[in-house]
C-alpha positions as CSV (number, residue, x, y, z in Angstrom):
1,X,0.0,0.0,0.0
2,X,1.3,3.2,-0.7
3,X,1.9,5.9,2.0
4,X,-0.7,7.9,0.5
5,X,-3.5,5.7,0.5
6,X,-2.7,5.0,4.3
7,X,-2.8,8.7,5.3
8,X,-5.6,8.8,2.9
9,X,-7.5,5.9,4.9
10,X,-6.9,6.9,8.1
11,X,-7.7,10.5,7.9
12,X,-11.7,9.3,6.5
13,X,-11.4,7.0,9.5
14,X,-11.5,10.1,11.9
15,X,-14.1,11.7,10.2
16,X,-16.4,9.3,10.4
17,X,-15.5,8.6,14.2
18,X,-15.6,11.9,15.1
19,X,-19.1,12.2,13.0
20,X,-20.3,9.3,14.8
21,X,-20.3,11.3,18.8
22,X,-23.1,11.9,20.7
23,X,-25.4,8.5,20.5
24,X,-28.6,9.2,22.7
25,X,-31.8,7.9,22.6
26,X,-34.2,9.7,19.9
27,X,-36.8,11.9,21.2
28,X,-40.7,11.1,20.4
29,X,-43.0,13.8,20.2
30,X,-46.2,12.8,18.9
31,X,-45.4,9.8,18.2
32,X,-42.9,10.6,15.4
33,X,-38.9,10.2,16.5
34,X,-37.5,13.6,16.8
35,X,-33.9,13.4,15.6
36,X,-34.0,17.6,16.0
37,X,-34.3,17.5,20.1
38,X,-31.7,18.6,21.9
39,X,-30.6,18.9,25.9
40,X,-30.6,22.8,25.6
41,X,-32.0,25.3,23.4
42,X,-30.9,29.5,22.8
43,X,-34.5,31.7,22.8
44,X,-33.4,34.3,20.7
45,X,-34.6,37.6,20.8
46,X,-33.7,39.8,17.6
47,X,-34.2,44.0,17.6
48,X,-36.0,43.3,14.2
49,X,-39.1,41.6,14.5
50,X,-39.1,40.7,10.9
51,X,-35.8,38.5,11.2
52,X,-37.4,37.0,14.0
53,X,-40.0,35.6,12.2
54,X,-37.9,34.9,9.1
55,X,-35.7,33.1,12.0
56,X,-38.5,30.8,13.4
57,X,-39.2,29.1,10.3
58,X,-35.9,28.9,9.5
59,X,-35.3,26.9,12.0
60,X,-38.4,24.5,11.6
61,X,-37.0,23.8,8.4
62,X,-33.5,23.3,9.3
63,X,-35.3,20.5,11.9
64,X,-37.8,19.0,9.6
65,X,-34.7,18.5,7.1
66,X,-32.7,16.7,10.5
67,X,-35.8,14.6,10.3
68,X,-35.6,14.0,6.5
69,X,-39.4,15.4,6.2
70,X,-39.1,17.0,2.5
71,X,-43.5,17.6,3.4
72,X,-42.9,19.7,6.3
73,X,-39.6,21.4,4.4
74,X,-42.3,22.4,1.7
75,X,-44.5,23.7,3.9
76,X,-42.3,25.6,5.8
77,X,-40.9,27.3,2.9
78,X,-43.6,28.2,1.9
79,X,-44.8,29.6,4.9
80,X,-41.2,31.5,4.5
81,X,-42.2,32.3,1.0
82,X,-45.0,34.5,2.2
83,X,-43.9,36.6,4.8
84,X,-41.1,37.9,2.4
85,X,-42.3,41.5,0.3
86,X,-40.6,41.7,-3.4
87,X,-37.7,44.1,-2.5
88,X,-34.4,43.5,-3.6
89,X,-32.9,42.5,-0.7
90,X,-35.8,39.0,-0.5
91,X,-35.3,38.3,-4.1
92,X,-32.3,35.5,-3.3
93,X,-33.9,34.1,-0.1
94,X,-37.5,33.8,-1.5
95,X,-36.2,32.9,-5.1
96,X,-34.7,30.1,-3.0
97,X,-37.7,29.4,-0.5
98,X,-39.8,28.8,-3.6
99,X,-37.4,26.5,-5.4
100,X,-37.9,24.1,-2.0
101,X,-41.4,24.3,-2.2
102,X,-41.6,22.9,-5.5
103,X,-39.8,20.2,-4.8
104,X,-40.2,17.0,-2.7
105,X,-37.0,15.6,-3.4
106,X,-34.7,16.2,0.2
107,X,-31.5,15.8,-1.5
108,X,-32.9,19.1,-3.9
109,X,-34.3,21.0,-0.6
110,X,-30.9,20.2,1.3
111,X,-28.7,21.8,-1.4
112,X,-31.0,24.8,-1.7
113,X,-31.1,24.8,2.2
114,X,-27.2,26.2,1.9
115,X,-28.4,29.4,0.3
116,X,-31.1,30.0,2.6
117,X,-28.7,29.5,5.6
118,X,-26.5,32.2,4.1
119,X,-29.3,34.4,3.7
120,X,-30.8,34.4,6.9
121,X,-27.0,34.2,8.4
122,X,-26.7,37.7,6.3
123,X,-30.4,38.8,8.5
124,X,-28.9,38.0,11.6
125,X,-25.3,39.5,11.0
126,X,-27.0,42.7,10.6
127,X,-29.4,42.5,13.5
128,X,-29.1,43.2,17.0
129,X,-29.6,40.5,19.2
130,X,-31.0,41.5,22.4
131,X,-30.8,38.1,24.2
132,X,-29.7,34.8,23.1
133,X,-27.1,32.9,20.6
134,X,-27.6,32.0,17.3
135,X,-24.8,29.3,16.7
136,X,-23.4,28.3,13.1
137,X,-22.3,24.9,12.8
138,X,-20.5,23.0,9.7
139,X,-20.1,19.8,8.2
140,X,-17.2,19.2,6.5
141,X,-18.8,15.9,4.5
142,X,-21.7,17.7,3.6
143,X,-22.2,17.8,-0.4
144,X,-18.9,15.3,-1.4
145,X,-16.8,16.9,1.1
146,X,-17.1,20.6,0.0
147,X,-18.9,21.0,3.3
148,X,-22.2,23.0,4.3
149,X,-22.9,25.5,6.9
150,X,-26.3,26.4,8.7
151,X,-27.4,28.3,11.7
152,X,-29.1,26.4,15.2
153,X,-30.4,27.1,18.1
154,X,-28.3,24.6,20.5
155,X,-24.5,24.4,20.8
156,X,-25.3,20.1,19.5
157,X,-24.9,19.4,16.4
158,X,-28.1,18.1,14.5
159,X,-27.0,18.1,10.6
160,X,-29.5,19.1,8.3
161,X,-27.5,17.9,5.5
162,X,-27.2,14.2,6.7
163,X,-29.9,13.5,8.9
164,X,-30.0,10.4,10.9
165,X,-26.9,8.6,8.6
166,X,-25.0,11.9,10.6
167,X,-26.9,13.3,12.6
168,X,-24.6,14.9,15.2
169,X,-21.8,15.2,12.2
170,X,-20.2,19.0,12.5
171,X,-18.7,21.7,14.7
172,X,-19.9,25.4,16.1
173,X,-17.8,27.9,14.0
174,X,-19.0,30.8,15.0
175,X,-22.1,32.3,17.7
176,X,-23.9,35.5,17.5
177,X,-24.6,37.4,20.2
């Protein structure tokens, strides 16, 4: 074997361990497995009430993509769909919301999920935050290893990208405060 192919190997062998953290016991609510719970959530409070509500659904996506449920994705873009006017600044992010309502295929909703994470990061960047965190989290394995980012409400990871084949696969980069 050649040196390569050894660094090579064992370097996607800690990835996958260190993707693989964080076993617990899934989470029923209503008696459908919640693989979006976590032990601690951040209420956040934002100055603008607009990115607060822009915020909310955001992040009922992001968890009904953790639970690979491409009908409540739809939905929920949707519902993020209509609270956006036509300025300039909501053409990207409800282009974007309206391309995942069209479709029901997750793997399509997950890679237009990356530009609505960037467009509601660009929201909260530019909003006060009177109380609360807002973390961003990464995956490095997400879309053949170019990785994804996405914003959460809990320090643990719950991958939008993956869902239950890597679940808790990521780290916090960054938290707004």
């Amino acid at each position: 074997m050649s040196k390569l192919f050894k660094v090579l190997s064992f370097v996607i062998v800690i990835l996958f361990l260190s993707c693989n953290k964080d076993k617990k016991e899934p989470v029923v609510v209503n008696g459908k497995v919640d693989l979006n719970a976590t032990d601690s959530k951040s209420k956040v409070d934002f100055s603008d009430k607009k990115v607060q509500e822009i915020y909310g659904l955001y992040l009922v996506m992001k968890g009904a993509l953790v639970n690979s449920d491409s009908k409540q994705v739809q939905l929920e873009s949707k519902k993020l769909q209509n609270i956006l006017d036509d300025s300039k600044e909501n053409k990207q992010l409800k282009a974007t919301a309206k391309l995942i309502s069209l479709t029901k295929d997750i793997k399509k909703q997950r890679d237009f999920f990356v530009t609505i994470s960037s467009e509601v990061e660009l929201r909260i960047s530019k909003t006060k935050i009177n109380s609360g965190e807002v973390y961003k989290q990464y995956c490095p394995m997400a879309f053949d290893g170019a990785g994804g980012y996405w914003l959460s409400d809990s320090e643990e990871i719950r991958n939008p990208y993956f869902g239950k084949s890597m679940l808790v696969c990521g780290d916090v980069k960054n938290t707004f405060k």
